[in-house]
C-alpha positions as CSV (number, residue, x, y, z in Angstrom):
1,X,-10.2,-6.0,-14.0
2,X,-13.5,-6.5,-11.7
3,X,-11.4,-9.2,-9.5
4,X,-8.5,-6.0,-9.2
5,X,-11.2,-4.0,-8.1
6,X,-12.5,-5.9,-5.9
7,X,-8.7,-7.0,-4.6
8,X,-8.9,-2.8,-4.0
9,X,-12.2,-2.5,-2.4
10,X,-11.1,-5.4,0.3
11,X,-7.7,-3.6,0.6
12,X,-9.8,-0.2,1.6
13,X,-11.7,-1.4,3.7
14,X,-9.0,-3.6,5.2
15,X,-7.5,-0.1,5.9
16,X,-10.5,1.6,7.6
17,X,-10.6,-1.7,9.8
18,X,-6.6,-1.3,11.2
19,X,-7.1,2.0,11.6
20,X,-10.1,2.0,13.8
21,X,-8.1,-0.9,15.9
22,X,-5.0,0.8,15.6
23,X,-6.7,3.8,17.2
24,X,-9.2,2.1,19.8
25,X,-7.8,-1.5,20.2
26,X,-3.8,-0.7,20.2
27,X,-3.8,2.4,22.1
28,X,-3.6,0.9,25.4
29,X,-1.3,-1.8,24.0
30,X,1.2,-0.1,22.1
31,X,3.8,2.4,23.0
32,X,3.4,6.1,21.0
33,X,6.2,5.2,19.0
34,X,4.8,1.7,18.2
35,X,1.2,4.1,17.6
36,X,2.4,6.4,15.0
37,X,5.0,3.4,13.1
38,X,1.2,1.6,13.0
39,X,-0.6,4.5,11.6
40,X,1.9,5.3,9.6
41,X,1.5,1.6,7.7
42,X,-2.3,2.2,7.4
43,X,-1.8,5.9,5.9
44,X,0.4,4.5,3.7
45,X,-2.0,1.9,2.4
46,X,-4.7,4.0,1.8
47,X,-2.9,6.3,0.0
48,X,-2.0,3.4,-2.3
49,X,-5.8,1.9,-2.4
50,X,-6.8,5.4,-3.8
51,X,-3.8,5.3,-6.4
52,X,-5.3,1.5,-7.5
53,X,-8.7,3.2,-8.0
54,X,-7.4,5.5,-10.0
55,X,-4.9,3.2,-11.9
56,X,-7.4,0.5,-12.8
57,X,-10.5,2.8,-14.2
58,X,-8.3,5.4,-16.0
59,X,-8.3,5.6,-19.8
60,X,-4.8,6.7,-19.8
61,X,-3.0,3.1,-19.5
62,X,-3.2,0.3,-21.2
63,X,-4.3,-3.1,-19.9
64,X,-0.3,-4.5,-19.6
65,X,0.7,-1.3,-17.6
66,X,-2.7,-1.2,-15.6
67,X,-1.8,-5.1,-14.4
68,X,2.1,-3.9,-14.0
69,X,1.4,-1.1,-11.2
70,X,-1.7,-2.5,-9.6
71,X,1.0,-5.6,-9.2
72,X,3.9,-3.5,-7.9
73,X,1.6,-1.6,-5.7
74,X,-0.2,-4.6,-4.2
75,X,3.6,-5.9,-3.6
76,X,4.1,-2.3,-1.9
77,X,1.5,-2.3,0.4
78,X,2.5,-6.1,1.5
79,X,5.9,-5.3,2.1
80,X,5.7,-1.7,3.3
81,X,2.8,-1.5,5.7
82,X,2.5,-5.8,6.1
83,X,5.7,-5.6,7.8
84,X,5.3,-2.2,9.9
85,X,1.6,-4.2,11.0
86,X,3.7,-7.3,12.0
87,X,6.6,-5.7,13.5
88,X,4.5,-3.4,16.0
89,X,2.0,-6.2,16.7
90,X,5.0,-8.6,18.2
91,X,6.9,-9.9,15.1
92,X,10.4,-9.9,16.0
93,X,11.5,-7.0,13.9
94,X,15.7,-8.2,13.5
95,X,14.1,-10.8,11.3
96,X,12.0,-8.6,8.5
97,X,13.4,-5.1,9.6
98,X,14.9,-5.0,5.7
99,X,11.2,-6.5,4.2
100,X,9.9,-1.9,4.9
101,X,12.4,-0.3,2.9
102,X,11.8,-2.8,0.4
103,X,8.1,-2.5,0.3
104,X,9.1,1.5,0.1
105,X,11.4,0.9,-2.8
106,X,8.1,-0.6,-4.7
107,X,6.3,2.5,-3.9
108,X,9.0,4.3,-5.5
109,X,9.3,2.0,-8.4
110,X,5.6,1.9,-8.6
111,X,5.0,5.5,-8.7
112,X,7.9,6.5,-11.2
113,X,6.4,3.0,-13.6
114,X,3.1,5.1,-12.8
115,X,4.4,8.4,-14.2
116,X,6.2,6.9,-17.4
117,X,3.1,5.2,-19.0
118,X,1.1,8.2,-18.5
119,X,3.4,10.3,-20.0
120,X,4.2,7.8,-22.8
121,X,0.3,7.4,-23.8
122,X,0.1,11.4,-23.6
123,X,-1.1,12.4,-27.2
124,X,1.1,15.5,-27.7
């Protein structure tokens, strides 16, 4: 659990770290386009870093289900915005263009996984 967390606190501030050089470092590189696919990785990530927080301190999942998500979501945030970082930073994209709808798929998959325990551990 504390090594999660603290997987989670590196990934957040990971994020805050892209998107200050996404926004002062890349703007002169990048095109718009290439801008807004970059930011659109970080967003995604910290979305996902404040989903971990939550999924690893709630009392509503179990241990198994807490390492699960935090596992799909890490796997998520590799695919989805790791690949969108490497493809707008000079990775030739026809060779990992299929590795972001992947890495959305987990999201998916991670959210719906998400959804199920918490409404199977519901006490109704």
């Amino acid at each position: 659990m504390r090594v999660n967390l603290l997987i989670v606190c590196v990934l957040g501030a990971l994020t805050i770290g892209l998107g200050a050089f996404g926004a002062h470092g890349l703007k002169e590189v990048l095109t718009s386009e290439e801008l807004i696919n970059f930011k659109t990785g970080v967003r995604y990530q910290m979305y996902h870093v404040l989903v971990l927080l939550f999924v690893l301190t709630t009392q509503f999942l179990n241990k198994k289900s807490k390492k699960i998500i935090s596992s799909i979501f890490y796997l998520a945030i590799l695919f989805f915005s790791g690949s969108i970082y490497a493809i707008t930073l000079g990775v030739e994209s026809k060779n990992i263009w299929f590795i972001t709808p992947f890495g959305g798929l987990l999201f998916i998959i991670g959210w719906i996984k998400l959804g199920f325990d918490l409404f199977k551990g519901l006490k109704i």
